[in-house]
C-alpha positions as CSV (number, residue, x, y, z in Angstrom):
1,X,24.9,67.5,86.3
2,X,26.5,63.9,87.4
3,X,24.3,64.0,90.2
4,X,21.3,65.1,88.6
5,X,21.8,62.3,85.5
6,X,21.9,59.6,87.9
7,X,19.7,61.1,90.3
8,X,17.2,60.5,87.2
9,X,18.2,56.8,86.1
10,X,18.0,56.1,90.2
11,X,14.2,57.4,89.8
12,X,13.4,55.4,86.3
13,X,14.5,52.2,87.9
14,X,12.4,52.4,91.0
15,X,9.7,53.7,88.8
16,X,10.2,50.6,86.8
17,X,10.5,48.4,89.3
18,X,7.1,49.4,90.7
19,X,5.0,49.3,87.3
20,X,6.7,45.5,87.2
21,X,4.8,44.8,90.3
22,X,1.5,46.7,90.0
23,X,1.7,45.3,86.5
24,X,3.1,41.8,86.0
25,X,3.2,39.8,83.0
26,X,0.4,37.7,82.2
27,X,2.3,33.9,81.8
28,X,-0.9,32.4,80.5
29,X,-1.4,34.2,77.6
30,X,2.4,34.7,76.8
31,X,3.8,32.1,74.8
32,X,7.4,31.3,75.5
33,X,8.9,31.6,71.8
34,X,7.7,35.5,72.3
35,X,8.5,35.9,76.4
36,X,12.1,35.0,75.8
37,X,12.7,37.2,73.2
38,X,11.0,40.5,74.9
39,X,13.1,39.1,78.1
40,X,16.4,39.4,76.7
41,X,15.8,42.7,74.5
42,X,14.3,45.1,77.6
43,X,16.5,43.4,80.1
44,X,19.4,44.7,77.6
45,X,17.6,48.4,76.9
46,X,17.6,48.9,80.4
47,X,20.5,48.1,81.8
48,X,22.2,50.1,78.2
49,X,20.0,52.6,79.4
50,X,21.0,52.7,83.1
51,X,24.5,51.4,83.2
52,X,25.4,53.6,80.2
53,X,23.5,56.4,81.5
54,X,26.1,56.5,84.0
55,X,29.3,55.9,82.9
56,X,28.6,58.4,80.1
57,X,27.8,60.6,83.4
58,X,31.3,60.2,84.6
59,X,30.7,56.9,86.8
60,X,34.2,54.8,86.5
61,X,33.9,51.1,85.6
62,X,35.3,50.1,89.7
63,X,32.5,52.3,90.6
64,X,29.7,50.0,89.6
65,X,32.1,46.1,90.0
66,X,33.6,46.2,86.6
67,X,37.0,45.4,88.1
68,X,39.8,43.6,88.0
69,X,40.4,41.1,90.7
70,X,42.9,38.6,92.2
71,X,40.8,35.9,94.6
72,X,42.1,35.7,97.9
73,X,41.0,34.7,101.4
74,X,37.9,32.4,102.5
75,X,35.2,34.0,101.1
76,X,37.2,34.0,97.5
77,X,37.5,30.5,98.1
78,X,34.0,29.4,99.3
79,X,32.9,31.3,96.0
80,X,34.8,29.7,93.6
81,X,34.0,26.3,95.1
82,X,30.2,27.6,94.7
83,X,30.9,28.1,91.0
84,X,32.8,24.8,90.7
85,X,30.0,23.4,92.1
86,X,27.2,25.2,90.1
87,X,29.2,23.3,87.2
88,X,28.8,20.3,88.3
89,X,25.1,20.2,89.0
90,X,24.4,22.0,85.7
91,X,26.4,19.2,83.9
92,X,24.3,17.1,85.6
93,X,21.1,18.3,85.6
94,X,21.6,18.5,81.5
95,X,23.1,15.0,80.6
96,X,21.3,12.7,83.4
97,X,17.7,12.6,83.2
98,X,17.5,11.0,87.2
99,X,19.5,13.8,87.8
100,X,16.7,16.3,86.3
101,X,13.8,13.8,88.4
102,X,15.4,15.2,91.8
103,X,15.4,18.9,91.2
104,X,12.0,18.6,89.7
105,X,10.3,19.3,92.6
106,X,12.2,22.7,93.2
107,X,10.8,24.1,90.2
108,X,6.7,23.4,90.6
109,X,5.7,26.8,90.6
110,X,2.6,28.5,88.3
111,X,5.1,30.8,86.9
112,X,8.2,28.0,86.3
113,X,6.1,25.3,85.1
114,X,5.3,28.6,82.5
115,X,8.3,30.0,82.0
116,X,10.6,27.2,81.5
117,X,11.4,26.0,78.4
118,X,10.3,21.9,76.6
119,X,11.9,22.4,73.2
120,X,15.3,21.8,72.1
121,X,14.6,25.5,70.2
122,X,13.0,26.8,73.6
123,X,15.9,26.3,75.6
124,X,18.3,27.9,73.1
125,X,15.9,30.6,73.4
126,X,16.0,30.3,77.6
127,X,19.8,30.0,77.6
128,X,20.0,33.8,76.2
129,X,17.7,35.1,78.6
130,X,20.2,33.1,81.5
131,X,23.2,34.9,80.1
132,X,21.8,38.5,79.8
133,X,19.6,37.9,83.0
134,X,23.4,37.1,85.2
135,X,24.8,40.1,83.5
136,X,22.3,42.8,83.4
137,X,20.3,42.0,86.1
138,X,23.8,42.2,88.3
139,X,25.2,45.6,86.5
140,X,21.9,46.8,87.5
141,X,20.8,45.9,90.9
142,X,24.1,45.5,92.2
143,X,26.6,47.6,90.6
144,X,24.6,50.3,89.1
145,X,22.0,50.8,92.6
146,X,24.6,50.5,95.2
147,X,26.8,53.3,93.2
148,X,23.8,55.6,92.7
149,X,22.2,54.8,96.3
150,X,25.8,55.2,97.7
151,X,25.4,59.3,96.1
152,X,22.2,60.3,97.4
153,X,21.9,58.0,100.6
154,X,23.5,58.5,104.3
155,X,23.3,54.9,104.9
156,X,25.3,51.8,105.2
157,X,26.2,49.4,102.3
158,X,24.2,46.9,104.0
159,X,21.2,49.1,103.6
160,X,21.8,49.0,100.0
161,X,21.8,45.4,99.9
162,X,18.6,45.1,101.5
163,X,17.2,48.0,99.6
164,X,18.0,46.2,96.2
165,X,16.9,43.4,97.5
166,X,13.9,44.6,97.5
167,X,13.7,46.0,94.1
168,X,15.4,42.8,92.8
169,X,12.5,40.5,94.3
170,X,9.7,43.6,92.6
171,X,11.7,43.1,89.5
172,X,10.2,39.3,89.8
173,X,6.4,40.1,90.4
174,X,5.8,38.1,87.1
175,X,6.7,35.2,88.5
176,X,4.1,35.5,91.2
177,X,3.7,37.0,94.8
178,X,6.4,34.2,96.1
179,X,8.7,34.8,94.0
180,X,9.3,38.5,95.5
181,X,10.4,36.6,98.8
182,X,12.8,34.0,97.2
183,X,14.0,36.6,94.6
184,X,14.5,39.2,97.2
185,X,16.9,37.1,99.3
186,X,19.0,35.7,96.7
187,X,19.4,39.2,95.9
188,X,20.0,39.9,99.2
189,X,22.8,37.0,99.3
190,X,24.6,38.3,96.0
191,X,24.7,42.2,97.4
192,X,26.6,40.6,100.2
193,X,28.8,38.7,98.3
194,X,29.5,42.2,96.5
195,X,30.4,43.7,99.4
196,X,32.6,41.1,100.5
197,X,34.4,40.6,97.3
198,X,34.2,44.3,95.4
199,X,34.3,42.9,92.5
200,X,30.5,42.1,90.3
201,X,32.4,39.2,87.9
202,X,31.9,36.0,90.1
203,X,28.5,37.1,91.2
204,X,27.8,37.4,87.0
205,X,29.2,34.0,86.7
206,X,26.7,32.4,89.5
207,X,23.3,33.9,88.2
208,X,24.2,32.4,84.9
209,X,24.8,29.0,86.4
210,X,21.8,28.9,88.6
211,X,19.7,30.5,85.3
212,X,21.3,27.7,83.3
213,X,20.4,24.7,85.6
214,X,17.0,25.8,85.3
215,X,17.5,25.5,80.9
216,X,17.0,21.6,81.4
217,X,14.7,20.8,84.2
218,X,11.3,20.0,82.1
219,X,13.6,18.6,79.5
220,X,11.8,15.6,79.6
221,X,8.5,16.9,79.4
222,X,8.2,18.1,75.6
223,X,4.1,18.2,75.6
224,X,3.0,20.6,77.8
């Protein structure tokens, strides 16, 4: 029964994950007030769905990087200087508009220029969708795929990185056919911090900070 519950949720995300790419979101005729919202509630159903799915199954909360943890060794440290860092710039990149001017250029994309929010009531709106994007979005393609992959699959942890990768950067269609590449290898970058640290926390903490920075980069740029 374990095996055949997760065996299931294993199959609905990479069913999921493939209707997100074959079916994107249309930006242009989505306004933000209603993307955010929809954003945040089936981000949440799904990973209630998958994640509880399988610790109602029997999965243990270790099993998917809901752990507790005592930092410790280089790549502890380089991490936490990452997220001391990530501070920083989104301190930044909120309070000083030349700040904002520079990272402009980073986010020119179709789908960003879209996406992101204007309003002082847009970005409240943007900021959930950055905290239940680090958290779900990690449960899921991190903890949740490398447990269920790790059950079925004679294969490597680093083939699970790569393979969530992959789904990860699907996940992203909507944000156009680049996206899947740039997606797919920051996914890439947090599975291997996950392996490296065991532990899904930090890696929650820096997809909120990167999610957040992006909150405030059109702040300037209330008409469009």
């Amino acid at each position: 029964m374990y095996l055949f519950v997760n065996g299931f949720l294993l199959g609905l995300l990479v069913v999921l994950s493939i209707i997100a790419a074959v079916r994107p979101v249309d930006l242009t005729i989505v306004p933000r007030k209603e993307f955010y919202p929809s954003m945040v509630q089936s981000s949440g159903i799904l990973c209630l769905l998958l994640v509880g799915g399988t610790l109602i199954s029997g999965t243990l909360l270790p099993e998917i990087g809901l752990t507790f943890f005592v930092p410790r060794g280089p790549v502890w440290y380089a991490t936490i200087g990452l997220i001391v860092l990530l501070c920083i710039v989104l301190l930044l990149t909120a309070t000083v508009p030349a700040f904002r001017k520079r990272l402009l250029p980073l986010y020119q994309s179709e789908a960003e220029r879209l996406i992101l929010p204007r309003t002082k009531e847009e970005r409240t709106g943007f900021q959930m969708v950055a905290l239940m994007a680090g958290l779900t979005e990690e449960l899921i393609y991190r903890g949740f795929l490398f447990h269920t992959l790790g059950l079925f699959l004679p294969f490597s942890n680093v083939s699970f990185v790569w393979i969530g990768a992959i789904l990860f950067g699907v996940a992203h269609r909507y944000q156009g056919w680049f996206a899947i590449l740039v997606t797919g290898l920051i996914g890439a970058g947090f599975g291997y911090l996950y392996l490296a640290l065991e532990t899904l926390w930090p890696l929650i903490i820096i997809h909120v900070l990167i999610d957040l920075v992006a909150v405030y980069i059109y702040k300037d740029d209330v008409n469009s």
